[in-house]
C-alpha positions as CSV (number, residue, x, y, z in Angstrom):
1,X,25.2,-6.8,-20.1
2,X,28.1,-4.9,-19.0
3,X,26.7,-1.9,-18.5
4,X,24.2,-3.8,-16.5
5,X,26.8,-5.5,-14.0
6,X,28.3,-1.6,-13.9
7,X,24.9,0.0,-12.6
8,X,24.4,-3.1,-10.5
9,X,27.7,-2.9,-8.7
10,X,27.1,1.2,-8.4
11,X,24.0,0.6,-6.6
12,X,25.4,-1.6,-4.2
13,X,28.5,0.5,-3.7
14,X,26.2,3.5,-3.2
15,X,24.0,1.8,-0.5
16,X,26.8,0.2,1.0
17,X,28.8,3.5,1.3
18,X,25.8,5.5,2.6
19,X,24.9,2.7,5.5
20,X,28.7,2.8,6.3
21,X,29.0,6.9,6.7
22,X,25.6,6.5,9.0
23,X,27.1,3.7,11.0
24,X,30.4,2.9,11.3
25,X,30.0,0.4,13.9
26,X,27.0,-2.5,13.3
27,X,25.3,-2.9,16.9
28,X,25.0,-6.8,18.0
29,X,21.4,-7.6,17.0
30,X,19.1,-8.9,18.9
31,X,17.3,-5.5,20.3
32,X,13.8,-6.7,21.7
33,X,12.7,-4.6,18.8
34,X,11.2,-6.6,15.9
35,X,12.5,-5.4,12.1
36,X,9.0,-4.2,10.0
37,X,8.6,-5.0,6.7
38,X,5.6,-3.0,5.0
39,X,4.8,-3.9,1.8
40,X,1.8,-2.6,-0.5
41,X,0.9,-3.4,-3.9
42,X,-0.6,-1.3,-6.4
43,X,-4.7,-1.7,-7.8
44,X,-4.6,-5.4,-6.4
45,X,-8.0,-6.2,-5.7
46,X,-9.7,-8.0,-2.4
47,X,-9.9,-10.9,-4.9
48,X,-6.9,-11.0,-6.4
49,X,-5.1,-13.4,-4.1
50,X,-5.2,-17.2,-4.0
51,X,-5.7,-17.4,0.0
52,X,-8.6,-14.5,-0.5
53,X,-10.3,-16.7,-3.5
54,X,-8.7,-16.5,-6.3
55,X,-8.5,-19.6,-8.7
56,X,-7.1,-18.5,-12.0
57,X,-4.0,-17.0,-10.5
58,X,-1.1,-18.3,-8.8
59,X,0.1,-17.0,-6.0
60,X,2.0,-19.5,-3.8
61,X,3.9,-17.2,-1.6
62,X,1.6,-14.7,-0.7
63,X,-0.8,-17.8,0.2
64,X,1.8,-19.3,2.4
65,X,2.7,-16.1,4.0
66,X,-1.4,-15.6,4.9
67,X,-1.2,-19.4,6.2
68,X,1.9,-18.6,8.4
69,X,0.2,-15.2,9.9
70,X,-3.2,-13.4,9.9
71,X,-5.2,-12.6,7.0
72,X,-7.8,-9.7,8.0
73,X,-10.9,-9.9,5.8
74,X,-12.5,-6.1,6.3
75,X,-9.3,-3.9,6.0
76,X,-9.6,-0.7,3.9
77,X,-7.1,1.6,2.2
78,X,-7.2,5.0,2.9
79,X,-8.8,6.0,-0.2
80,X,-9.7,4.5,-3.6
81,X,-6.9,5.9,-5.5
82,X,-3.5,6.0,-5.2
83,X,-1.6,9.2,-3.2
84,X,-4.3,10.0,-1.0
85,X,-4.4,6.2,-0.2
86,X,-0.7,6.2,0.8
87,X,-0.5,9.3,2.6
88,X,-3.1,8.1,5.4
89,X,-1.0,4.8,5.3
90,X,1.9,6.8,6.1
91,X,0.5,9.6,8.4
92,X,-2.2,8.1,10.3
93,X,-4.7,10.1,9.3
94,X,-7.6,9.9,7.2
95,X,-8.6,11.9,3.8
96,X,-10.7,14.1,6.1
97,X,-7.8,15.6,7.6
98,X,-4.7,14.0,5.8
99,X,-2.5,16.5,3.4
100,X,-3.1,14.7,0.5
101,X,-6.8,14.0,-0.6
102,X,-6.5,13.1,-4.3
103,X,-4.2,12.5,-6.8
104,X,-2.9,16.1,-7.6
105,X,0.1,16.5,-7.2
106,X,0.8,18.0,-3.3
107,X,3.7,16.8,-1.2
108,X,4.2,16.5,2.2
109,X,5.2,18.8,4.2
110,X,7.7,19.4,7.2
111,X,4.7,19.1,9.8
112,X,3.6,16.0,8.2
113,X,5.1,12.9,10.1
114,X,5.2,9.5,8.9
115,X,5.9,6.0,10.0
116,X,9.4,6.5,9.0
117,X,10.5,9.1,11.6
118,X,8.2,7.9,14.5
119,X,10.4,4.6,14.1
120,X,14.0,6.8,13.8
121,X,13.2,8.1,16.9
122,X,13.5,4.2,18.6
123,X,16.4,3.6,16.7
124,X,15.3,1.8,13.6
125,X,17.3,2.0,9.9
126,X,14.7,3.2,7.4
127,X,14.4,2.5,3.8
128,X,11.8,2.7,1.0
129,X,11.6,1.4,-2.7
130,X,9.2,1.6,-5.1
131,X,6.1,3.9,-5.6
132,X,5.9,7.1,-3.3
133,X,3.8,9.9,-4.8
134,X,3.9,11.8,-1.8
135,X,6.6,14.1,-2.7
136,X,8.7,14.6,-5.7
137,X,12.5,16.0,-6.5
138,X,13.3,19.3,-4.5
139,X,10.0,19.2,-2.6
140,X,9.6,18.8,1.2
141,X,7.5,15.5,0.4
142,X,10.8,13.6,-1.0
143,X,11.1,10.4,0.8
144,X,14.7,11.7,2.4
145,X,12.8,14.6,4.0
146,X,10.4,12.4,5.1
147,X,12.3,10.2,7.5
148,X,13.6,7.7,4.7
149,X,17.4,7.1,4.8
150,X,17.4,5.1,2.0
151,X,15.2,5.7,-1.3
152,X,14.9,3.7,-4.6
153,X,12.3,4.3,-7.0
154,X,9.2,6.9,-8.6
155,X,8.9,10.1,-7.1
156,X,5.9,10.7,-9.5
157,X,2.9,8.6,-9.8
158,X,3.2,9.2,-13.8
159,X,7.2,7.7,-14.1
160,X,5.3,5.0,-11.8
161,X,3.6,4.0,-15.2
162,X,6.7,3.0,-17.1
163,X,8.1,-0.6,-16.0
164,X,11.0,0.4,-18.4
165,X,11.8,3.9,-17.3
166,X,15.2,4.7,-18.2
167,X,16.4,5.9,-14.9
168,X,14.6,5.6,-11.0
169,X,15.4,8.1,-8.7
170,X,18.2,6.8,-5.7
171,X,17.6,9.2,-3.3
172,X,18.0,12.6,-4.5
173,X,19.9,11.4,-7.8
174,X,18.8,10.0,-11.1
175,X,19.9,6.2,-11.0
176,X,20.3,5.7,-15.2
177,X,18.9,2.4,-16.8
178,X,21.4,2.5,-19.8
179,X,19.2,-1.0,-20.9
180,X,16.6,1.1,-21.5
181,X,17.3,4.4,-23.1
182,X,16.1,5.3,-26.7
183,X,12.9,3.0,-26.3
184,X,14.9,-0.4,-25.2
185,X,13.3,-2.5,-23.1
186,X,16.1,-4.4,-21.5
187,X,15.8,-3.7,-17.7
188,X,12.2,-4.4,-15.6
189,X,12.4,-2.1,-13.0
190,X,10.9,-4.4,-10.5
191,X,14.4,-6.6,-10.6
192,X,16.1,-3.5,-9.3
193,X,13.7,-3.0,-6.6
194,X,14.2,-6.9,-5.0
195,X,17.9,-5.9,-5.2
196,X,17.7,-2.9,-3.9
197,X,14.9,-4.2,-1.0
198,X,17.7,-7.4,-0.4
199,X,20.4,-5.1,0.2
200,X,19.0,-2.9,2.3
201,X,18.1,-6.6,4.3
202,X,21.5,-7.4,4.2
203,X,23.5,-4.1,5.5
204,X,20.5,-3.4,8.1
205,X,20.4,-7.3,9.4
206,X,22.3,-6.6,12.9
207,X,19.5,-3.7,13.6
208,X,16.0,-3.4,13.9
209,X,14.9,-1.7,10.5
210,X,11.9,-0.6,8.1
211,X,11.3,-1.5,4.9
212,X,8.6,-0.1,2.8
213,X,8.8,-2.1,-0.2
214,X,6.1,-0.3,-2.8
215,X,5.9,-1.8,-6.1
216,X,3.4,-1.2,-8.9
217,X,2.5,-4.1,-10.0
218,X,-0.4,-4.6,-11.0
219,X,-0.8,-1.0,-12.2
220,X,-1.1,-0.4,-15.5
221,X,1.1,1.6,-17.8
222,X,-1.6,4.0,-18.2
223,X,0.5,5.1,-21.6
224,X,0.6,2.1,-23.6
225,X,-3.0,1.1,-24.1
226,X,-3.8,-2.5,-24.2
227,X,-0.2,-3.1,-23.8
228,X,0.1,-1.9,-20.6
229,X,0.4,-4.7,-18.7
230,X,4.4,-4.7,-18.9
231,X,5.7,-8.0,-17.6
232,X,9.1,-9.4,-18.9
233,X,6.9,-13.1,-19.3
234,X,4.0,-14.0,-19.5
235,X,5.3,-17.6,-17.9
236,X,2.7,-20.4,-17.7
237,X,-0.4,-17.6,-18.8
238,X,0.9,-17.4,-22.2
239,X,-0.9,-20.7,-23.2
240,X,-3.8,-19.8,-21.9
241,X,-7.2,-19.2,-24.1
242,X,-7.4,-15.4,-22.4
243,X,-7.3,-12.3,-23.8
244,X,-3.8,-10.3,-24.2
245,X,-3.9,-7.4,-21.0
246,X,-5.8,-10.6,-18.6
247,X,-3.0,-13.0,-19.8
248,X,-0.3,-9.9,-18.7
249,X,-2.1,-8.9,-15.6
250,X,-2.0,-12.6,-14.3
251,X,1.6,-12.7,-15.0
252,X,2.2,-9.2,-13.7
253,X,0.7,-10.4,-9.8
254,X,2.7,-14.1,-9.8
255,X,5.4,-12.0,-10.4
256,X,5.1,-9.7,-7.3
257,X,4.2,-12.8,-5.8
258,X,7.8,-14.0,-6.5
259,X,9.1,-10.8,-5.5
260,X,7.5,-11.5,-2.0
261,X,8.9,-14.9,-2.1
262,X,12.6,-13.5,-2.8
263,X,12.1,-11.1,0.0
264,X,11.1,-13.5,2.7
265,X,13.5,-16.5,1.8
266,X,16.4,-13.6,1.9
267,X,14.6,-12.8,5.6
268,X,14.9,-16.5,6.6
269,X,18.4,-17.2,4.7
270,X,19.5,-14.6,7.1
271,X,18.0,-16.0,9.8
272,X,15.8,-12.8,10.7
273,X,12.4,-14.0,9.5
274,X,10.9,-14.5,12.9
275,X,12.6,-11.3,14.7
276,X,10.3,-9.7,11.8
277,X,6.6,-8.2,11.3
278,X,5.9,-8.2,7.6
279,X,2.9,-6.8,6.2
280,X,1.3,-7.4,2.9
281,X,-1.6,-4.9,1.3
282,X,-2.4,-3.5,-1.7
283,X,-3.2,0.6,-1.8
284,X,-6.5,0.2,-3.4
285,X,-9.6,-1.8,-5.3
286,X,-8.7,-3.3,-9.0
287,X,-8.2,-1.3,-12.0
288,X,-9.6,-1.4,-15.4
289,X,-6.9,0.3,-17.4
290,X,-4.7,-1.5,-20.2
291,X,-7.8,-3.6,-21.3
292,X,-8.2,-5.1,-18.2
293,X,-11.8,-6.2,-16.7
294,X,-11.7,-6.5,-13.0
295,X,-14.8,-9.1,-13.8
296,X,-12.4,-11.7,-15.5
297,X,-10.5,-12.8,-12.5
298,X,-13.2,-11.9,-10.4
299,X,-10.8,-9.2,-8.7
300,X,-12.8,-7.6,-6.4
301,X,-14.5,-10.8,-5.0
302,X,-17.5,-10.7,-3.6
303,X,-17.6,-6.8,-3.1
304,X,-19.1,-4.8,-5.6
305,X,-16.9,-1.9,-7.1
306,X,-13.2,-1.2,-8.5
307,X,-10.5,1.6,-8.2
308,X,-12.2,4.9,-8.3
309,X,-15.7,3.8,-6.2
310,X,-16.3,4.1,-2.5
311,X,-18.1,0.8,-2.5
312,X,-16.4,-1.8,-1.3
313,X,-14.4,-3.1,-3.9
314,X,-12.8,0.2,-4.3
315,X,-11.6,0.1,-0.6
316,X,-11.3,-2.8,0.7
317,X,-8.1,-4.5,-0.1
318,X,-6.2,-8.1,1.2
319,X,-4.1,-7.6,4.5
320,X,-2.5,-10.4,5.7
321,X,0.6,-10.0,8.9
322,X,3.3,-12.3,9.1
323,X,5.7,-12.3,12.6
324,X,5.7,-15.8,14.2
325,X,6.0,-16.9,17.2
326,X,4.3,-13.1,18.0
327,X,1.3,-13.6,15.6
328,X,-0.6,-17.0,15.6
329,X,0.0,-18.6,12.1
330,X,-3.9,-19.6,9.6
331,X,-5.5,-16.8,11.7
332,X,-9.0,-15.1,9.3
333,X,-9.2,-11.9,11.4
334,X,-12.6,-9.9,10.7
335,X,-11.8,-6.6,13.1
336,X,-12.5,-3.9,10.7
337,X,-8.9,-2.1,10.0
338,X,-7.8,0.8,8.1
339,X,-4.6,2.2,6.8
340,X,-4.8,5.6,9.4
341,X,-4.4,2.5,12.1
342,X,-0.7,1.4,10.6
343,X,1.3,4.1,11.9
344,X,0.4,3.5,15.6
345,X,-0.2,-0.1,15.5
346,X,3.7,0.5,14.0
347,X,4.4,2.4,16.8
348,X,3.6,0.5,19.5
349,X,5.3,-2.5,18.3
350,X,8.4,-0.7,17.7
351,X,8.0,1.5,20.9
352,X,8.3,4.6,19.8
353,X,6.0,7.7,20.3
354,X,3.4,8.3,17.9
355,X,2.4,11.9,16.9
356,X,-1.0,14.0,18.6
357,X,-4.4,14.2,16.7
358,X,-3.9,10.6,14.9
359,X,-7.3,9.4,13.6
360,X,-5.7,6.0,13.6
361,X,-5.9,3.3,16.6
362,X,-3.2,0.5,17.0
363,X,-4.4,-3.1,16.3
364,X,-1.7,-4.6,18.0
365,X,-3.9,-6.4,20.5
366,X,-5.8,-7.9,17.5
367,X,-2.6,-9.0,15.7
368,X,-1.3,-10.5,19.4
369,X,-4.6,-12.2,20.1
370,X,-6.1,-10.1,22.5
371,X,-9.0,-8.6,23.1
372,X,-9.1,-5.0,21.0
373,X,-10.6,-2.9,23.6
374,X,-10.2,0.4,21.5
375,X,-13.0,0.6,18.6
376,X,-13.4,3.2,16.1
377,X,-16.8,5.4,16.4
378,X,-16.7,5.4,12.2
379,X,-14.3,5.2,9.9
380,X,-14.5,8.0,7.2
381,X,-13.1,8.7,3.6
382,X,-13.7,11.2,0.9
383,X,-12.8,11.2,-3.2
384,X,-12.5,14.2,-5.5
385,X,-12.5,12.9,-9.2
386,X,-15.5,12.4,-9.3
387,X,-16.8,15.5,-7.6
388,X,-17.0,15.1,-4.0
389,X,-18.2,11.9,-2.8
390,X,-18.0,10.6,1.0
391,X,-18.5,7.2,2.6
392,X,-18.5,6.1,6.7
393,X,-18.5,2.7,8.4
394,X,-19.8,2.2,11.8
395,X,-20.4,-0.7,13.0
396,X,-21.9,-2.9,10.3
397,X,-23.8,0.0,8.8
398,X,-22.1,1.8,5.3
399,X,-23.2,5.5,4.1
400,X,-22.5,6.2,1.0
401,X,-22.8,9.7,-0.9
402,X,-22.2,10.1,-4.5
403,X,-22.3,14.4,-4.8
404,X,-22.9,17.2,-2.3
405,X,-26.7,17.0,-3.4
406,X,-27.2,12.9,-4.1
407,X,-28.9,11.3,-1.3
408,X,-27.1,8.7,1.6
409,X,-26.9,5.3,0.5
410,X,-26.9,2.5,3.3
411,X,-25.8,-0.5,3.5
412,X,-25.9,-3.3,6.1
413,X,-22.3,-4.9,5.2
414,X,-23.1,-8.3,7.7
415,X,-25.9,-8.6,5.4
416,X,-25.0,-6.9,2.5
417,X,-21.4,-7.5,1.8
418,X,-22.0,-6.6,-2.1
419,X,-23.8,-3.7,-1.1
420,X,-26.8,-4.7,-3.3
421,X,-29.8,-3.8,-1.4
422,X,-29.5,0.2,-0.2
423,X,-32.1,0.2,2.9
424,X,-31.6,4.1,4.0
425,X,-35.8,4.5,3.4
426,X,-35.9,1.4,6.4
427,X,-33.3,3.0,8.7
428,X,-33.9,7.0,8.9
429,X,-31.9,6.7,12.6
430,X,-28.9,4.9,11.3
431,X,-29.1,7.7,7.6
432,X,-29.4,10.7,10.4
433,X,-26.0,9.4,12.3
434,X,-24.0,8.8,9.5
435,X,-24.9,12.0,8.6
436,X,-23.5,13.5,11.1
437,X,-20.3,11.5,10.8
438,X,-19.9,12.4,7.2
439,X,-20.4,16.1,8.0
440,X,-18.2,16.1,10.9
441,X,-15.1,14.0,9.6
442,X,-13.7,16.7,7.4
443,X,-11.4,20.2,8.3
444,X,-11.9,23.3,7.0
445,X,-9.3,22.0,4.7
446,X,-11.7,20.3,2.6
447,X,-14.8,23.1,3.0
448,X,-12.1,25.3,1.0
449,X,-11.3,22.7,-1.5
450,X,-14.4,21.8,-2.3
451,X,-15.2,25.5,-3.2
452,X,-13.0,24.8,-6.7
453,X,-15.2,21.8,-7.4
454,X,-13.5,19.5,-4.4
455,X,-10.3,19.2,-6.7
456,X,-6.8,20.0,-4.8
């Protein structure tokens, strides 16, 4: 316990101290500038939420949050797995010209910019914890060379698997778990990250600032088999006639959901919650690691697919946006959406330039109840574990192309949500354009790539 209270009280020093150095003198807040909070789970499926369906498993704050702000029901990641997923979130661009496009390990790099330093330039404080797999220790990806001011967490999507890791990386230095060292399990990572996330709140509350708040849950500790649904209780799901990983899953997602509860009652304690945007998605379809079946909880809804598929259940994921008096509160939004679109929707709500050759558009008039004059042509993403699969939207129409040589699966998603019925032989116009669209999306980049088997 006391070396608990010790690491606790060096956290806050640290954080503390390093806000102080940057600014010695706290501006009055109100700026006209809302704060942003951007917060992304990990493998939570379309399903997975109470105010998206879900019956088995509770999830009382993320419901009220969707009931006090817009829930979009056809937003997509920007991939089906993990880094390339979050690099389009934080670049704006999409695998066919992002820098990451699987789940090898690249970083970013210096010409890479991300939602973090298009908001330093209009003045906001920036801090991240959790997940980042974009960049690990000495690299130019690292979250400090990447506009971030303030890190806690992973570098590395594989330390991402432990919830009892015995140290997280705080900013460019090992942060020691002393509760967990030599295989103890005394310290869930995830209570760190709502301090750290609160803290941040708390020196940053006089200025306009960005949080991305990036925990794992409900990934699986890949690592630990069936027992890799790590979860300090299993609460209320413990009496329940399930089997062992569904019983740890459920208890894993009610407990981000209280993480998201202890973030937002910190935002209205302090009396910020409605100078703020908060943003809730997850970085991908359900998983089916640690003994888990996406089917039990009926994860992926009524899409068809998980983590790892281009179908819809791999990619389409709950987004809900919170900010009132700004966004109109019980609001079911279905203007398709995609993560490329966050860093200038970001952007312009914060007022700050946003980078050339983007292939993301801002939703802001969508969010603010307007009319969203600005449509994408298609949207576009590509996945390399599996060879080299592609899928485009437009419109209502869905391509889909397993291999190089496997022919183009369509789907009419109005129709078809489930993508059950594949009509390409009925629509030879509509296989011919997204055709085109698929072979157009992606740079050389990805011609080179795919030479080696389409693995980076």
């Amino acid at each position: 316990m006391l070396s608990f209270r010790f690491a606790l009280v060096t956290l806050l020093s640290a954080l503390t101290g390093a806000a102080l150095l940057a600014s010695p003198a706290k501006p009055s807040r109100r700026t006209t500038l809302p704060s942003i909070v951007l917060i992304v789970a990990d493998d939570l499926g379309y399903g997975d939420l109470g105010c998206y369906g879900q019956t088995k498993i509770k999830t009382p704050n993320l419901d009220r949050l969707a009931a006090e702000g817009m829930k979009f029901t056809q937003a997509y990641a920007g991939n089906t797995v993990c880094a390339p997923s979050r690099c389009s979130l934080m670049t704006g661009k999409h695998t066919g010209h992002s820098r990451i496009r699987s789940n090898a390990q690249v970083p970013l790099e210096p010409d890479d910019v991300t939602i973090a330093e298009v908001l330093r330039t209009a003045g906001y404080r920036t801090g991240a914890v959790g997940k980042w797999a974009l960049g690990w220790e000495g690299t130019t990806g690292h979250p400090n060379q990447q506009g971030f001011e303030q890190y806690l967490g992973w570098l590395d999507q594989s330390h991402a698997h432990d919830y009892y890791p015995s140290f997280l990386w705080r900013n460019n230095e090992r942060f020691e778990l002393p509760g967990n060292v030599g295989g103890k399990r005394a310290e869930y990572s995830h209570e760190w990250l709502t301090k750290f996330a609160t803290n941040f709140v708390r020196i940053y509350e006089d200025q306009p600032f960005f949080l991305y708040f990036a925990p794992t849950i409900p990934h699986a500790n890949n690592e630990r088999g069936t027992n890799g649904m790590e979860v300090p209780s299993l609460g209320d799901y413990a009496k329940e006639p399930w089997p062992a990983p569904e019983k740890g899953k459920a208890a894993m997602i009610t407990y981000l959901d209280s993480m998201v509860g202890s973030l937002m009652a910190d935002l209205k304690r302090r009396k910020i919650d409605e100078d703020t945007l908060v943003i809730f998605t997850s970085d991908n379809g359900p998983h089916q690691e640690g003994g888990v079946k996406p089917a039990f909880f009926q994860s992926s809804g009524p899409l068809r697919g998980i983590k790892r598929d281009l179908t819809e259940g791999g990619i389409r994921v709950p987004f809900i946006a919170r900010w009132p008096g700004q966004i109109r509160a019980g609001v079911t939004n279905s203007q398709p959406i995609a993560f490329w679109d966050v860093l200038p929707t970001l952007a312009e709500i914060g007022r700050a330039s946003k980078p050339r050759k983007l292939d993301g558009l801002s939703f802001a008039p969508t969010l603010f109840g307007r009319k969203q004059t600005n449509q994408h042509e298609y949207f576009y993403w590509e996945f390399h574990e599996r060879g080299y699969q592609k899928a485009a939207r437009a419109g209502d129409w869905k391509g889909l192309k397993l291999g190089p040589d496997k022919p183009l699966e369509l789907y009419h998603l109005a129709n078809d949500p489930g993508e059950t019925n594949n009509v390409a032989a009925a629509n030879p116009d509509i296989v011919a354009k997204i055709e085109d669209y698929l072979a157009k999306a992606a740079d050389d980049f990805v011609a080179i790539t795919n030479k080696t088997g389409g693995k980076f």
